[in-house]
C-alpha positions as CSV (number, residue, x, y, z in Angstrom):
1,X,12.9,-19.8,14.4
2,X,14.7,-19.7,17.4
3,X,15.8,-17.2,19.6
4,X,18.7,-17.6,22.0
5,X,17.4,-16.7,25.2
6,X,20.9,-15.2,26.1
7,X,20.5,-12.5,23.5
8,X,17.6,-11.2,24.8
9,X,18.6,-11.2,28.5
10,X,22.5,-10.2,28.0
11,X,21.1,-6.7,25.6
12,X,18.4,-6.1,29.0
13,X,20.9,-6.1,30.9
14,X,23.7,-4.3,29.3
15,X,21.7,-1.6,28.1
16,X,20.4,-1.3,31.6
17,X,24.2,-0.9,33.3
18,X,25.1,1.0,30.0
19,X,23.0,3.5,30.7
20,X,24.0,3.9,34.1
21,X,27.5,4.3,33.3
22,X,26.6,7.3,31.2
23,X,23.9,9.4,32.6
24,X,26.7,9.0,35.4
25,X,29.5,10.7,33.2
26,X,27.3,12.8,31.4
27,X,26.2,14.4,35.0
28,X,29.8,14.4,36.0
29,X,31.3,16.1,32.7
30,X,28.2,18.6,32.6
31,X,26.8,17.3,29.1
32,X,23.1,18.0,29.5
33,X,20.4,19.2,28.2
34,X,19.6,22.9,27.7
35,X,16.8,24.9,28.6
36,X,15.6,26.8,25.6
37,X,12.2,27.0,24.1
38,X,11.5,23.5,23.5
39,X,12.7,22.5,26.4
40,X,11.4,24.5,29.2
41,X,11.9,22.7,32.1
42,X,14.7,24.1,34.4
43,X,15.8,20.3,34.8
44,X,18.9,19.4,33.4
45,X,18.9,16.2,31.9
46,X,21.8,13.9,30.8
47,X,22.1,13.5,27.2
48,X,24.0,10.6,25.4
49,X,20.9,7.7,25.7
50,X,22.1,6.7,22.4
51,X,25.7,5.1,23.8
52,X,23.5,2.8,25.9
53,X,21.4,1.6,23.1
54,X,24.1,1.2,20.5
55,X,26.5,-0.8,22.6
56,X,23.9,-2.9,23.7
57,X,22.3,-3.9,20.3
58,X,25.9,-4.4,18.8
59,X,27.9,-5.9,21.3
60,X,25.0,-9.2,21.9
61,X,25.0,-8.8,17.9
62,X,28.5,-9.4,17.1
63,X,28.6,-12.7,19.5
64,X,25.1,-14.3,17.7
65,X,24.3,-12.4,14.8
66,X,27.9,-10.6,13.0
67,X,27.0,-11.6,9.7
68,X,23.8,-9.4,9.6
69,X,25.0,-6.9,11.9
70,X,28.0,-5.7,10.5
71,X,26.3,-3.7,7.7
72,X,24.6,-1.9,10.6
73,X,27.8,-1.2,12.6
74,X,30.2,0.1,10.5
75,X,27.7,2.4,8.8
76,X,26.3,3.8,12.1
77,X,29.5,4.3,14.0
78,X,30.3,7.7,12.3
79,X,26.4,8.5,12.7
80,X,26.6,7.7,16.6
81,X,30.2,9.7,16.9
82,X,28.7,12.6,15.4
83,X,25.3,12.9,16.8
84,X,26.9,12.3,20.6
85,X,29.9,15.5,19.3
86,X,26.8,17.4,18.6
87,X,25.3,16.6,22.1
88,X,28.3,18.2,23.4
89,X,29.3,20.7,21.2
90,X,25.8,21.7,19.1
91,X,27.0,20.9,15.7
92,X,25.6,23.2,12.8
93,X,22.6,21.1,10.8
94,X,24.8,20.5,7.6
95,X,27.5,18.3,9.4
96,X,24.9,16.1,10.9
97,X,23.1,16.2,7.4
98,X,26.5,14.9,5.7
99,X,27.0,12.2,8.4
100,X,23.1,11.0,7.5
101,X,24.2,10.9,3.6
102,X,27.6,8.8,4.7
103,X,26.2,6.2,7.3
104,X,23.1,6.0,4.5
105,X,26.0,5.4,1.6
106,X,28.1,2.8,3.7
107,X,24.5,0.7,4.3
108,X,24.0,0.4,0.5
109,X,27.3,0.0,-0.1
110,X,27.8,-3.4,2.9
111,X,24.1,-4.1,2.1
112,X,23.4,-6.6,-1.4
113,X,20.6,-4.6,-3.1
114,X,18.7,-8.1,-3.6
115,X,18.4,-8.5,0.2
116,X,16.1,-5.1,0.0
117,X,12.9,-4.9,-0.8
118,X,13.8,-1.9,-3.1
119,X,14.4,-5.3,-5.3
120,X,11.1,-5.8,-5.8
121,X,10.1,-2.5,-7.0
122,X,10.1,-2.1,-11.2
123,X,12.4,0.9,-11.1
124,X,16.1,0.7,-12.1
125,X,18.4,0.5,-9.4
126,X,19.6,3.7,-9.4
127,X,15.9,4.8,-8.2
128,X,16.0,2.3,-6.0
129,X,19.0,3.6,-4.2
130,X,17.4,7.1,-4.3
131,X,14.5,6.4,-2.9
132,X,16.1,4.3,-0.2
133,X,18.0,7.1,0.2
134,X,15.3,9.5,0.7
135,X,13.6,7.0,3.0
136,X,16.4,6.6,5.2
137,X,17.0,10.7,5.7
138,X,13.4,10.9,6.2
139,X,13.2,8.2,9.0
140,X,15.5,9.9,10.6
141,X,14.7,13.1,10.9
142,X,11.7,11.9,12.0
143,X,12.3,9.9,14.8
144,X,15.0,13.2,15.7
145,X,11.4,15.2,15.6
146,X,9.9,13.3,17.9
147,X,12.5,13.2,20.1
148,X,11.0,15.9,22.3
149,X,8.7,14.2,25.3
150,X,10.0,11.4,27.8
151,X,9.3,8.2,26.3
152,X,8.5,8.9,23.4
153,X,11.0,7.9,20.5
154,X,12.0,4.6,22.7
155,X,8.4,3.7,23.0
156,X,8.1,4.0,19.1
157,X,11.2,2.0,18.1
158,X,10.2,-1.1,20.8
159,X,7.0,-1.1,19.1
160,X,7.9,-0.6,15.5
161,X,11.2,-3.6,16.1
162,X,8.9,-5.7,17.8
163,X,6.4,-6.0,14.8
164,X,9.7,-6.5,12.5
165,X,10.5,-9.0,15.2
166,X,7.5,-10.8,14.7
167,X,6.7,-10.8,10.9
168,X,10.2,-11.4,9.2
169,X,11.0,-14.6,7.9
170,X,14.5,-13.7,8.0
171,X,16.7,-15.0,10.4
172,X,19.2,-11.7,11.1
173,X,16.8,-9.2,10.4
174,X,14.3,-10.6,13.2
175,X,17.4,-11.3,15.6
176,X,18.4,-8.0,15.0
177,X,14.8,-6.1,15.5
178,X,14.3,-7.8,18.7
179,X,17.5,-6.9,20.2
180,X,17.3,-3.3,19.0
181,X,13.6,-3.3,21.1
182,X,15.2,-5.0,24.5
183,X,18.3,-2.7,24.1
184,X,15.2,0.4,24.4
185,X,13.6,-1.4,27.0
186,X,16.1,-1.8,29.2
187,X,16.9,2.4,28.1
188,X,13.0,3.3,28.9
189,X,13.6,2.5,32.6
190,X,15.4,5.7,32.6
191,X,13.8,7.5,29.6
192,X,10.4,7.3,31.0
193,X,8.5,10.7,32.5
194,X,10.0,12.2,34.3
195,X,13.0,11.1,32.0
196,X,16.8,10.8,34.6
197,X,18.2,10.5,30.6
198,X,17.7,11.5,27.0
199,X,18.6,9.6,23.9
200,X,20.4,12.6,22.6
201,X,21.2,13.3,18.8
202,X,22.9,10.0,19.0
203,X,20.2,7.9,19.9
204,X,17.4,9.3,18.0
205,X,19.3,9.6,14.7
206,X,20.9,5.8,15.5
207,X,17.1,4.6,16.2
208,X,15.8,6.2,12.5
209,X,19.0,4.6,10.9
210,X,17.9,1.0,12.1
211,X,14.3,1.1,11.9
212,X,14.5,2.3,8.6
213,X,17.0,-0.6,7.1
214,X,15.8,-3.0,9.3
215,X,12.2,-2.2,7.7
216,X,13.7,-2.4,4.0
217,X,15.0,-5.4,5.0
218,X,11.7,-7.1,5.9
219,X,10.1,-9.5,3.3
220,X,7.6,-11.5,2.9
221,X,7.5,-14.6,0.4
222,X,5.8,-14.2,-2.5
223,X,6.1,-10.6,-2.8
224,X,3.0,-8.2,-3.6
225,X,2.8,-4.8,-4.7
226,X,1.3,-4.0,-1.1
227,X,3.8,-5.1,0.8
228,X,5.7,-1.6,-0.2
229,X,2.8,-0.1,1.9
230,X,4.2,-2.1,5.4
231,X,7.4,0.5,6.1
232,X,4.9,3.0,5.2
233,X,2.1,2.4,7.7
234,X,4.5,0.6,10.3
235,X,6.4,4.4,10.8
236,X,3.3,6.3,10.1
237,X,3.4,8.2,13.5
238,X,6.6,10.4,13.3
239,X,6.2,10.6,9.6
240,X,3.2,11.9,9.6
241,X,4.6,14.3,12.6
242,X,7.2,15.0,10.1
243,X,5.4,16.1,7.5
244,X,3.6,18.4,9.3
245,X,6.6,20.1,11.2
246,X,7.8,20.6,7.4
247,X,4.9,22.0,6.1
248,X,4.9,24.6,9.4
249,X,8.2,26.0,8.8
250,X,7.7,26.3,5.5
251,X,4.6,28.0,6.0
252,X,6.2,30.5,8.5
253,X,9.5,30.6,6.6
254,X,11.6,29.4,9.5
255,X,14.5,26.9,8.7
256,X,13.5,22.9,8.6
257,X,16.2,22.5,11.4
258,X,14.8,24.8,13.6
259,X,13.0,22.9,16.3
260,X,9.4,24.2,17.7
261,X,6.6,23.2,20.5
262,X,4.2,22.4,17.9
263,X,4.7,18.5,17.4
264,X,1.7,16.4,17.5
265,X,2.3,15.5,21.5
266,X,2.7,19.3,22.1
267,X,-0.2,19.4,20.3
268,X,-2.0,16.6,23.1
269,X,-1.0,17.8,25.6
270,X,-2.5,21.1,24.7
271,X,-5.7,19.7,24.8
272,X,-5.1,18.8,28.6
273,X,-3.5,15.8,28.8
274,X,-0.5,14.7,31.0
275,X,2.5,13.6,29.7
276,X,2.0,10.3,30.6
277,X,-1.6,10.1,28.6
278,X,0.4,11.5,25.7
279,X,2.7,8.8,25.8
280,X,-0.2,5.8,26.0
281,X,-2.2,7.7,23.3
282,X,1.4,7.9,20.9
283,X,1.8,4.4,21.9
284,X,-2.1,3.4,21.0
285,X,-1.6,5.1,17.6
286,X,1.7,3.3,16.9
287,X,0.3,-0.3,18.0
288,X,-2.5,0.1,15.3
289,X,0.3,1.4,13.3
290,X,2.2,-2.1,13.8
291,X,-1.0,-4.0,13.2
292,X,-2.1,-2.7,10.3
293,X,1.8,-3.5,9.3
294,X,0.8,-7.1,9.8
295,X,-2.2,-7.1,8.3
296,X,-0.6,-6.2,5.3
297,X,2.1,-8.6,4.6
298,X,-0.9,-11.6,5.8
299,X,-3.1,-10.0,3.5
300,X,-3.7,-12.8,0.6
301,X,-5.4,-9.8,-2.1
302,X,-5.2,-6.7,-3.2
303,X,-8.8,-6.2,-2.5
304,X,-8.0,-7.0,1.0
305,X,-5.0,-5.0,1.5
306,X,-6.6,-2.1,0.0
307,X,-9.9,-2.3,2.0
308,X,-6.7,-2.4,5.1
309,X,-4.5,0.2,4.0
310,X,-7.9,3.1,3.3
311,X,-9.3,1.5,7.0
312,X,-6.1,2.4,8.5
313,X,-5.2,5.7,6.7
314,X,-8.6,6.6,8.0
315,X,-7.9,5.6,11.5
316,X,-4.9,7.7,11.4
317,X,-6.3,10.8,10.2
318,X,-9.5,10.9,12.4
319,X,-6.8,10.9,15.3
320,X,-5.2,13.5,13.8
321,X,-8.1,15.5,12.9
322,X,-9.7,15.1,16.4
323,X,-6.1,16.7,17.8
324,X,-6.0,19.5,15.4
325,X,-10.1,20.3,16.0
326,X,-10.0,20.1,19.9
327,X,-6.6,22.3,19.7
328,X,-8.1,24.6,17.3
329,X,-10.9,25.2,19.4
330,X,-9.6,25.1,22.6
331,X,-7.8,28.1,21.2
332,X,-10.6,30.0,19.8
333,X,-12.5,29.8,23.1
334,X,-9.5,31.2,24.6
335,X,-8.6,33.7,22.0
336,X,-12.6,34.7,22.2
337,X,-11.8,35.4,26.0
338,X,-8.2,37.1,25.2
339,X,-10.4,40.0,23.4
340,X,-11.6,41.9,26.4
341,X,-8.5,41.8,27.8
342,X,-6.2,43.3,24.7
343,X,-9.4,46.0,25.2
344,X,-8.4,46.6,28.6
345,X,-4.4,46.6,28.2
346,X,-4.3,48.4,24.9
347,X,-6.3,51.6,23.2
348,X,-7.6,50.1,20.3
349,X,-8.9,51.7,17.5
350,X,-12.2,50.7,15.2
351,X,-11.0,52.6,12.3
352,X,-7.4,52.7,10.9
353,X,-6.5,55.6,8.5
354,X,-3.6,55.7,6.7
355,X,-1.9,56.9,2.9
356,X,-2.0,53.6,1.0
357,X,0.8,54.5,-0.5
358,X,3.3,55.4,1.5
359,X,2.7,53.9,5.1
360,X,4.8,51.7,8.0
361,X,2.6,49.0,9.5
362,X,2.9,46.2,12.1
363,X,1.3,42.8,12.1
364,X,1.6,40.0,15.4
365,X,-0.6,37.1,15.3
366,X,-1.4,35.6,18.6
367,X,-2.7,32.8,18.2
368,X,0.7,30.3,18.3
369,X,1.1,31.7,21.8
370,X,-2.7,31.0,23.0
371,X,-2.2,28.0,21.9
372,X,0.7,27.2,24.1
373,X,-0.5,29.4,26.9
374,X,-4.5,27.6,26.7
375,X,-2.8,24.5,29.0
376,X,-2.3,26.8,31.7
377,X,-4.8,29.0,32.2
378,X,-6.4,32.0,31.7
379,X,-4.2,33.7,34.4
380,X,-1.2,32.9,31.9
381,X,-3.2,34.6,29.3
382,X,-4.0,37.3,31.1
383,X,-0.1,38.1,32.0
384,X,1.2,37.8,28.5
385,X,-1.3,40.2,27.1
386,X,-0.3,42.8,29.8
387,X,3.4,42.1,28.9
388,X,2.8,42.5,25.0
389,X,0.5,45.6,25.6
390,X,3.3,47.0,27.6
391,X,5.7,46.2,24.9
392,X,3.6,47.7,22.1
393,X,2.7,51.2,24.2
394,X,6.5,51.5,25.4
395,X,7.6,51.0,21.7
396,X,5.0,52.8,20.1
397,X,3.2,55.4,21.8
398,X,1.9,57.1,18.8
399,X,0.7,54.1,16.7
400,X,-2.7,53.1,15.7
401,X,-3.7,49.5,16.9
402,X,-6.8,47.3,15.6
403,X,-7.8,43.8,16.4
404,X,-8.6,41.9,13.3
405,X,-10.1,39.2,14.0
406,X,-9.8,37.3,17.2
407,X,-6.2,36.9,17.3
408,X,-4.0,39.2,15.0
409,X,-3.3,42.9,15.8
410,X,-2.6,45.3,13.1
411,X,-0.8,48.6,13.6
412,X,-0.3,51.6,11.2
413,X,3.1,53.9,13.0
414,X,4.0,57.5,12.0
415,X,7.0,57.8,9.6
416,X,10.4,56.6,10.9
417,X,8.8,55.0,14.0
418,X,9.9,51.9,12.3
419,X,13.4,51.9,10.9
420,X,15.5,48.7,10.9
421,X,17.3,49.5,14.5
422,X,13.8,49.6,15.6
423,X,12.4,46.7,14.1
424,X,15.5,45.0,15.3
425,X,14.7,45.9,19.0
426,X,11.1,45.0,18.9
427,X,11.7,41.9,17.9
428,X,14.5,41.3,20.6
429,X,12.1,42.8,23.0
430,X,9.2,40.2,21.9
431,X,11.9,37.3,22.0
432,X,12.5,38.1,25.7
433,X,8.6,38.2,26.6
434,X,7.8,35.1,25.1
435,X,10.9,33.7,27.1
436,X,9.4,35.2,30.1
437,X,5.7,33.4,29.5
438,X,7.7,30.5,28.1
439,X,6.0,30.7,25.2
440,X,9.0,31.0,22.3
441,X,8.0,29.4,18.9
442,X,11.5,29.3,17.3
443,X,15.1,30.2,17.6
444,X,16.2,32.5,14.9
445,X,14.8,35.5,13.0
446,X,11.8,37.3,13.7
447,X,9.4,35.6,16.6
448,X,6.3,33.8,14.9
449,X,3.3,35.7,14.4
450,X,5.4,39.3,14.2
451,X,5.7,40.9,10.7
452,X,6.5,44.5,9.5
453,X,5.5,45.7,6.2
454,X,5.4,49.2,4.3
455,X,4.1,50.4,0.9
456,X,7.3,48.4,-0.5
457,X,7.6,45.1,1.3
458,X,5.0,42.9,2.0
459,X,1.9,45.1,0.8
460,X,-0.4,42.9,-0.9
461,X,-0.1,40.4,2.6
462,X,-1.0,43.5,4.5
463,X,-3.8,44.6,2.8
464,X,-5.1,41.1,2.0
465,X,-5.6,41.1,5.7
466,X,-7.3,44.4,5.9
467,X,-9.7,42.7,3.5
468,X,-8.6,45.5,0.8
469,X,-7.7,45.3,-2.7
470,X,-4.7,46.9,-4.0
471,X,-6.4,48.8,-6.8
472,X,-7.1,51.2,-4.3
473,X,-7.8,54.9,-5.7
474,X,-8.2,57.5,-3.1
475,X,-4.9,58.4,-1.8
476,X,-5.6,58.0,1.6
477,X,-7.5,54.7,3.1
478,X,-10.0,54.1,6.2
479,X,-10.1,50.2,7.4
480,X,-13.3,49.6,9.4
């Protein structure tokens, strides 16, 4: 198969002068990044990468490749127009939801269902179309999660098009995937830490678009069952970022579009690594990613392919479990340390006594925040649990505080001490003290970890972590 060298050097070099162009007029019209809890660097960095990338993939395309490209293009124009509005204007979630659903329907619509390897699956086609669906929104949404380090979604998709590059036996699709990872090559000159450019909504939403057709695209002659397994393994990285980000919003009831600082290269760099050994270790785990993608589609058995696809599972998850073990107890030293000094800021009680059934109590959990605050310090530490004690003694002097645990402090208040208005403030007056320490979790509701309940609302959480039972039947309870 060959390539035309022209391709490869004409999308290099365009993307490169692409870029240029607009980091230039996003600087001169002012659209940038904003600082806000993700993003706490006081840098403000262009936004808008995704132009670069899109021109350059489709203009080289349209000269050696329309007849394979033109699916891509016309779907992902209204994806690209919407996602670089929203890095102007901030869009609300639901508009750039229903310009996912659109671009997705025009793919399937411009895209012969027998060039997919949905084909090959033994469902109707109307699953097939669903679950390509569902594949395609969850692509990305991923690579828009991951989206939140220099480097880091670029370095993915050059990886991830390169081994689609390399193992199609179809003329476009492999055309296409290698342009789409020189287009980000030429874009990483700028995206790479310390980052003069970000891909924006545009880019990462136009990166998930291709890398997820591109892979349905990619088949391998005869078909096995195990080749389904390829797109799988080959995007394992921000889907399995993905899934976790899911499960923690869910688990803290905070909206699914509601960014945070707890991705898996947060989680790195947590653990003291730079941003730069983040980026090699992402790029490590999606090379063996990509490899295990090959192995795959050369594997000649199921026996074989199984024996790669449990190998490789198991690969990924002892990376995984390593960063969650090593954050977890980073934090637990810290939190261990954190103990004296909540003792020295804040009167704490052994006992709590209270009417069981009629009582306002208080719960914040610290330990989001020590993990956050563990990469810098124990100076850091030290600050925000003088800020919160203040917070907590200005608020309430006439509450009763215990430490349960390491990390989560429980308080019982007097009646009326608090009332809506007052919850209200508290957690406005926590939102502005983790945005002092730079420590904010999320954007909207109450701050993680901070929870109010009463004999009414939320009673069997709050004694379940008192370590009481409900069937209580004195009137009046002592927690030790």
């Amino acid at each position: 198969m060959e390539i035309p060298l022209l391709l490869v050097v004409s999308v290099f070099f365009l993307s490169i002068s692409i870029t240029y162009a607009v980091r230039a007029m996003a600087l001169r019209h002012g659209w940038v990044s904003v600082t806000d809890f993700r993003r706490t660097n006081e840098k403000r960095v262009p936004l808008l990468g995704g132009i670069a990338i899109f021109v350059g993939v489709f203009v080289s395309n349209l000269i050696w490749n329309f007849d394979f490209a033109a699916s891509f293009l016309f779907s992902s124009i209204l994806l690209v127009c919407v996602g670089v509005f929203d890095d102007i204007l901030e869009l609300r979630p639901r508009y750039k939801f229903l310009a996912h659903l659109l671009a997705v329907g025009m793919w399937f619509y411009l895209t012969p269902y027998e060039s997919t390897i949905l084909s090959q699956l033994p469902i109707p086609e109307a699953i097939g179309y669903l679950v390509g669906g569902f594949w395609f929104i969850g692509i990305i949404n991923a690579l828009n999660m991951i989206d939140g380090m220099d480097g880091e979604s670029s370095s993915v998709a050059i990886i991830s098009a390169l081994c689609l590059f390399a193992v199609s036996t179809n003329v476009g699709t492999s055309q296409f995937s290698l342009s789409l990872a020189v287009a980000c090559m030429g874009f990483l000159l700028y995206n790479f830490p310390p980052a003069k450019i970000y891909l924006g909504e545009s880019g990462s939403s136009l990166l998930g678009f291709l890398l997820a057709g591109l892979s349905l695209h990619t088949m391998v002659e005869p078909f096995q069952w195990w080749h389904v397994l390829a797109p799988l393994f080959l995007l394992s990285f921000p889907e399995i970022d993905a899934v976790l980000a899911m499960y923690r919003r869910f688990k803290n009831n905070t909206s699914i579009s509601v960014g945070d600082r707890d991705h898996l290269h947060h989680k790195l760099q947590k653990i003291d690594f730079s941003v730069r050994q983040t980026l090699i270790i992402i790029v490590c785990a999606s090379l063996y990613s990509a490899l295990t993608t090959v192995a795959l589609l050369e594997a000649q058995s199921a026996s074989l392919a199984s024996m790669i696809s449990i190998l490789a599972l198991g690969g990924l998850l002892l990376l995984l479990g390593a960063t969650l073990y090593f954050e977890k107890k980073r934090a637990l030293l810290l939190s261990s340390y954190s103990q004296g000094m909540i003792k020295k800021h804040l009167a704490l009680t052994e006992e709590l006594f209270f009417d069981a059934n009629h009582f306002n109590g208080m719960v914040i959990d610290l330990l989001p925040y020590y993990k956050e605050l563990q990469t810098r310090g124990l100076l850091a530490v030290q600050d925000f649990l003088r800020d919160t004690s203040e917070l907590l003694r200005n608020n309430f002097p006439n509450a009763q505080f215990k430490l349960i645990g390491l990390y989560t402090l429980v308080s019982i208040h007097p009646e009326g001490a608090l009332t809506p208005e007052i919850q209200q403030k508290v957690a406005g007056d926590f939102f502005v003290l983790l945005d002092r320490n730079r420590v904010r979790k999320n954007g909207d509701g109450l701050p993680w970890g901070l929870s109010f309940c009463t004999n009414k609302y939320s009673k069997e959480q709050f004694f379940k972590l008192l370590g009481r039972d409900l069937q209580i039947q004195e009137s009046f309870s002592k927690v030790s």
